[in-house]
N, CA, C and O of each residue as an XYZ file, in Angstrom:
276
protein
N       4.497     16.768      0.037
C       3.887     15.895     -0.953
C       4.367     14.470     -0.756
O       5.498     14.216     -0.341
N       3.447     13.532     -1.076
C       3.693     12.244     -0.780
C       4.429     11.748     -2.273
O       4.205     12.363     -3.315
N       5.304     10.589     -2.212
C       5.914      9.835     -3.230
C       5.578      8.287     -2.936
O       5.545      7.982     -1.744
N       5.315      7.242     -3.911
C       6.022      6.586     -4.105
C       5.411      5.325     -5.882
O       4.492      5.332     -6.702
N       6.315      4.711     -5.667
C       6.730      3.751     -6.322
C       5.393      2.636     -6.835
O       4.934      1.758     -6.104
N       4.910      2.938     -8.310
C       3.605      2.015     -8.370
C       3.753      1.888    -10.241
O       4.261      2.579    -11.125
N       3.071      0.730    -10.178
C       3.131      0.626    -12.152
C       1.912      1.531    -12.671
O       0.741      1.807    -12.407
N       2.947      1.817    -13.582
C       2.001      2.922    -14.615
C       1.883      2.124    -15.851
O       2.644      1.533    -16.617
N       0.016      2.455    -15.675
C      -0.239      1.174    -17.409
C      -0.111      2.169    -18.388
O       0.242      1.797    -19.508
N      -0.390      3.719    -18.133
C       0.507      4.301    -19.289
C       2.169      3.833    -19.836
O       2.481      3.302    -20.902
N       2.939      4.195    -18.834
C       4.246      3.694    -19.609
C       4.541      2.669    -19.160
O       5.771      2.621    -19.183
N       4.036      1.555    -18.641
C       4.014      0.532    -18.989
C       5.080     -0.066    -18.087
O       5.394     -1.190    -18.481
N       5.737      0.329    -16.998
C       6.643      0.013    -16.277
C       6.182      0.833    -15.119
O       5.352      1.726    -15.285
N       6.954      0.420    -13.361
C       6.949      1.364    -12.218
C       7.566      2.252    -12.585
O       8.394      2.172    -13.492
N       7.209      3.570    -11.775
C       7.421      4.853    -11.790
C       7.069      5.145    -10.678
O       6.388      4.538     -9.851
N       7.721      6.436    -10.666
C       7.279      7.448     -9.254
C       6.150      8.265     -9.367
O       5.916      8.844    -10.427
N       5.274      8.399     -8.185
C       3.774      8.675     -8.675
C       4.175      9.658     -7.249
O       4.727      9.333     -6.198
N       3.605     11.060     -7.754
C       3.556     12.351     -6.567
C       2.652     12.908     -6.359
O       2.248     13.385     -7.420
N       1.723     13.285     -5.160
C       0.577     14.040     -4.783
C       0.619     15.634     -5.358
O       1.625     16.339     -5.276
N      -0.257     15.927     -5.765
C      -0.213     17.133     -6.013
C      -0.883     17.999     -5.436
O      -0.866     19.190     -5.748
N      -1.620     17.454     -4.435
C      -1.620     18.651     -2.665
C      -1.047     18.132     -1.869
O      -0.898     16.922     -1.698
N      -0.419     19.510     -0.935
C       0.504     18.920      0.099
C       0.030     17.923      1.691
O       0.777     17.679      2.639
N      -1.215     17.576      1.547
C      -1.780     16.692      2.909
C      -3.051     17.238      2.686
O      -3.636     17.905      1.833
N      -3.341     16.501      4.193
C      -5.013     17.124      4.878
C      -5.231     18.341      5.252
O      -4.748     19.124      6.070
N      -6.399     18.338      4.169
C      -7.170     19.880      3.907
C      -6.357     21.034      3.257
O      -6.358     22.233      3.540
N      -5.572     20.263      2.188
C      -5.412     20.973      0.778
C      -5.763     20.296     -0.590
O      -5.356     20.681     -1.686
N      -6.536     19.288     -0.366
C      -7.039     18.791     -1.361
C      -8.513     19.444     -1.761
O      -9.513     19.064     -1.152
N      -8.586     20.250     -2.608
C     -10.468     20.224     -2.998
C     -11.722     19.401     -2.932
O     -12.918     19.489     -2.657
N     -10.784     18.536     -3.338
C     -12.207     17.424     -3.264
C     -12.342     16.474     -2.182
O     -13.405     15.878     -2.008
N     -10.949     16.226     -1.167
C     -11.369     15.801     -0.116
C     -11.337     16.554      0.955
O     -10.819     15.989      1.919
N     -11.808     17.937      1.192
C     -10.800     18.848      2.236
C     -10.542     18.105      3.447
O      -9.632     18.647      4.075
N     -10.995     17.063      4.020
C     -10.639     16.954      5.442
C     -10.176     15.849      5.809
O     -10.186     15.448      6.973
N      -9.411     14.837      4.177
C      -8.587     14.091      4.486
C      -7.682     14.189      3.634
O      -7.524     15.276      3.077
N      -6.942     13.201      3.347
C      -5.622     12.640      2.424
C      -5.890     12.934      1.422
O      -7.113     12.858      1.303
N      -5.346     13.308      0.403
C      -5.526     13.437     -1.075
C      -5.836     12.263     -1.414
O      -5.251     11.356     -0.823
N      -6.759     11.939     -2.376
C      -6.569      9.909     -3.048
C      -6.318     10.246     -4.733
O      -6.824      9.485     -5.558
N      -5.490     11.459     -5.189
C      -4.837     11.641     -6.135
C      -3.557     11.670     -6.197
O      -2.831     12.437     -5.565
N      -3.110     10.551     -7.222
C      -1.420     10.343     -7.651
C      -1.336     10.660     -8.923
O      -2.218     10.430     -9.751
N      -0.436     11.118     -9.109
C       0.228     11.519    -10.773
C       1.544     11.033    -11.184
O       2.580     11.360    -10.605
N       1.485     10.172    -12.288
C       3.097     10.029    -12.519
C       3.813     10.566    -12.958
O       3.451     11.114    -13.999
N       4.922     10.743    -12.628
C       5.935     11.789    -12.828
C       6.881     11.597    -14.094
O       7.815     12.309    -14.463
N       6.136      9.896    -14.905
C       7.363     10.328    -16.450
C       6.242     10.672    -17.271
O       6.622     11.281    -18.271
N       4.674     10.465    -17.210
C       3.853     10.876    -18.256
C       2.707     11.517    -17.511
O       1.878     11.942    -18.315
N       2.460     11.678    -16.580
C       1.419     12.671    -15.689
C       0.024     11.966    -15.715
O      -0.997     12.637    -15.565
N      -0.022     10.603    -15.905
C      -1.230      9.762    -15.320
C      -1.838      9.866    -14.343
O      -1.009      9.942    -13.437
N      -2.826      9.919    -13.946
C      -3.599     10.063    -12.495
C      -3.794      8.433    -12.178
O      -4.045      7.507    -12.949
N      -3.647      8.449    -11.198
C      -4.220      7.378    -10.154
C      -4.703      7.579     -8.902
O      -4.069      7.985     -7.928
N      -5.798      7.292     -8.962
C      -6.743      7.573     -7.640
C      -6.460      6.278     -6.762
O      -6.278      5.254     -7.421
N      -6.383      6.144     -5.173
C      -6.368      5.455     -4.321
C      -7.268      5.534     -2.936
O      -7.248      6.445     -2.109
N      -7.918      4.550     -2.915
C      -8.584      4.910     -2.220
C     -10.018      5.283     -1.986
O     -10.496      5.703     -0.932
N     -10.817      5.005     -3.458
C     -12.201      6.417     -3.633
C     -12.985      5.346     -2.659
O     -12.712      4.154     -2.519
N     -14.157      6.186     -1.950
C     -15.336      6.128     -1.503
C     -15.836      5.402     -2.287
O     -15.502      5.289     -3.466
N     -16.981      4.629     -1.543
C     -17.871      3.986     -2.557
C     -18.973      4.886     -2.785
O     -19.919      5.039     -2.012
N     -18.708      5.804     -4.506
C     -19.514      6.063     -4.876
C     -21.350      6.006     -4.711
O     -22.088      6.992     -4.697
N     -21.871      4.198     -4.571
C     -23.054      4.304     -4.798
C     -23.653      4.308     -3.715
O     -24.832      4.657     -3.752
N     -23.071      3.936     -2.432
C     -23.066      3.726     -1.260
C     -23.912      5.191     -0.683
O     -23.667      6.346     -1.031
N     -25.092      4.670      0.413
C     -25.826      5.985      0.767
C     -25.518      6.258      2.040
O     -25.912      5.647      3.033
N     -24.608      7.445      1.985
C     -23.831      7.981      3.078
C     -25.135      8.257      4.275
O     -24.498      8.001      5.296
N     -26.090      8.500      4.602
C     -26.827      8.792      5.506
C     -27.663      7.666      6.417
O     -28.200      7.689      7.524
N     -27.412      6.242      4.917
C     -28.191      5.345      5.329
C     -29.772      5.161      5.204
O     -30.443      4.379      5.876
N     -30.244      6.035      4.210
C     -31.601      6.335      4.086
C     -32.180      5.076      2.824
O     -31.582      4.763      1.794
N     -33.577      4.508      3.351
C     -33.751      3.681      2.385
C     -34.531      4.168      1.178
O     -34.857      3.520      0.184
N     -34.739      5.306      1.437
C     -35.588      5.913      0.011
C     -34.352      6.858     -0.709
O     -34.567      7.856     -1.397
N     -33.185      6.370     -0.424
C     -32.244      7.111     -1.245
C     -31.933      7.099     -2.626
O     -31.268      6.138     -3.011
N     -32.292      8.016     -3.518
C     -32.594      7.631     -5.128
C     -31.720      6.969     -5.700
O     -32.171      6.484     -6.738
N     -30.274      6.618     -5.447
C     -29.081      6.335     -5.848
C     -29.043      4.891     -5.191
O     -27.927      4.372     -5.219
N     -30.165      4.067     -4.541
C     -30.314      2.716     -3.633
C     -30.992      1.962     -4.606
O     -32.082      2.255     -5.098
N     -29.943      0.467     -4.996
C     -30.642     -0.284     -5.889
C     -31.336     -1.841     -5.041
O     -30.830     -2.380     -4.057
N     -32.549     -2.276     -5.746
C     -33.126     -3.039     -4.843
C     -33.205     -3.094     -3.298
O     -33.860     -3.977     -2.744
Protein backbone atom coordinates (compact mmCIF):
# COMPACT_ATOMS: atom_id res chain seq x y z
CA UNK A 1 0.00 0.00 0.00
CA UNK A 2 1.08 3.38 -0.88
CA UNK A 3 1.48 6.33 1.92
CA UNK A 4 1.89 9.67 1.99
CA UNK A 5 1.62 13.04 3.43
CA UNK A 6 -1.32 15.55 2.01
CA UNK A 7 -3.89 18.16 3.76
CA UNK A 8 -7.04 16.90 4.83
CA UNK A 9 -9.94 19.62 4.55
CA UNK A 10 -11.71 17.27 6.83
CA UNK A 11 -9.36 17.71 9.78
CA UNK A 12 -8.13 20.49 8.67
CA UNK A 13 -4.37 19.90 8.91
CA UNK A 14 -1.71 17.25 6.85
CA UNK A 15 -2.13 13.80 7.54
CA UNK A 16 -1.20 10.52 6.30
CA UNK A 17 -3.40 9.39 3.48
CA UNK A 18 -3.14 5.24 2.63
CA UNK A 19 -4.29 3.24 -0.47
CA UNK A 20 -6.58 0.79 0.23
CA UNK A 21 -5.56 -1.67 -2.67
CA UNK A 22 -2.32 -2.98 -2.72
CA UNK A 23 -1.14 -1.69 -6.60
CA UNK A 24 -1.95 -2.56 -10.22
CA UNK A 25 -4.84 -4.69 -10.79
CA UNK A 26 -6.25 -4.77 -7.31
CA UNK A 27 -8.16 -1.90 -7.60
CA UNK A 28 -11.94 -2.48 -8.95
CA UNK A 29 -12.42 0.34 -10.60
CA UNK A 30 -9.18 0.76 -12.19
CA UNK A 31 -8.05 -2.93 -12.70
CA UNK A 32 -5.12 -2.24 -14.89
CA UNK A 33 -3.63 0.65 -13.22
CA UNK A 34 -2.75 2.52 -9.92
CA UNK A 35 -5.40 2.94 -7.54
CA UNK A 36 -6.43 6.98 -7.71
CA UNK A 37 -8.01 6.28 -4.17
CA UNK A 38 -6.50 7.80 -0.84
CA UNK A 39 -8.00 7.64 2.56
CA UNK A 40 -6.95 9.45 5.58
CA UNK A 41 -5.87 7.72 8.24
CA UNK A 42 -7.08 10.22 11.34
CA UNK A 43 -10.78 10.53 9.87
CA UNK A 44 -11.06 8.14 6.72
CA UNK A 45 -11.64 10.91 3.97
CA UNK A 46 -11.25 9.83 0.46
CA UNK A 47 -9.20 11.60 -1.94
CA UNK A 48 -9.09 10.73 -5.39
CA UNK A 49 -5.88 11.58 -7.53
CA UNK A 50 -5.66 11.53 -10.63
CA UNK A 51 -9.42 10.81 -12.25
CA UNK A 52 -9.84 10.56 -16.02
CA UNK A 53 -11.58 13.09 -17.67
CA UNK A 54 -14.89 12.02 -17.13
CA UNK A 55 -16.59 13.87 -20.19
CA UNK A 56 -13.92 13.22 -22.49
CA UNK A 57 -14.93 10.59 -25.48
CA UNK A 58 -12.61 7.81 -25.04
CA UNK A 59 -13.05 6.42 -28.71
CA UNK A 60 -13.03 9.80 -30.23
CA UNK A 61 -16.39 9.51 -31.89
CA UNK A 62 -18.19 12.71 -32.93
CA UNK A 63 -21.71 11.52 -32.48
CA UNK A 64 -20.81 10.61 -28.94
CA UNK A 65 -23.93 11.45 -26.70
CA UNK A 66 -21.80 12.69 -23.79
CA UNK A 67 -19.96 15.42 -26.73
CA UNK A 68 -20.88 19.02 -26.09
CA UNK A 69 -20.92 21.41 -29.11
Amino acid sequence: MGQMNRYCRECGQDQLFDQPHEGPGCCPDVPEDDCLEWACTGCGAALFIGLPDLAADPAGRRDWPGRVA
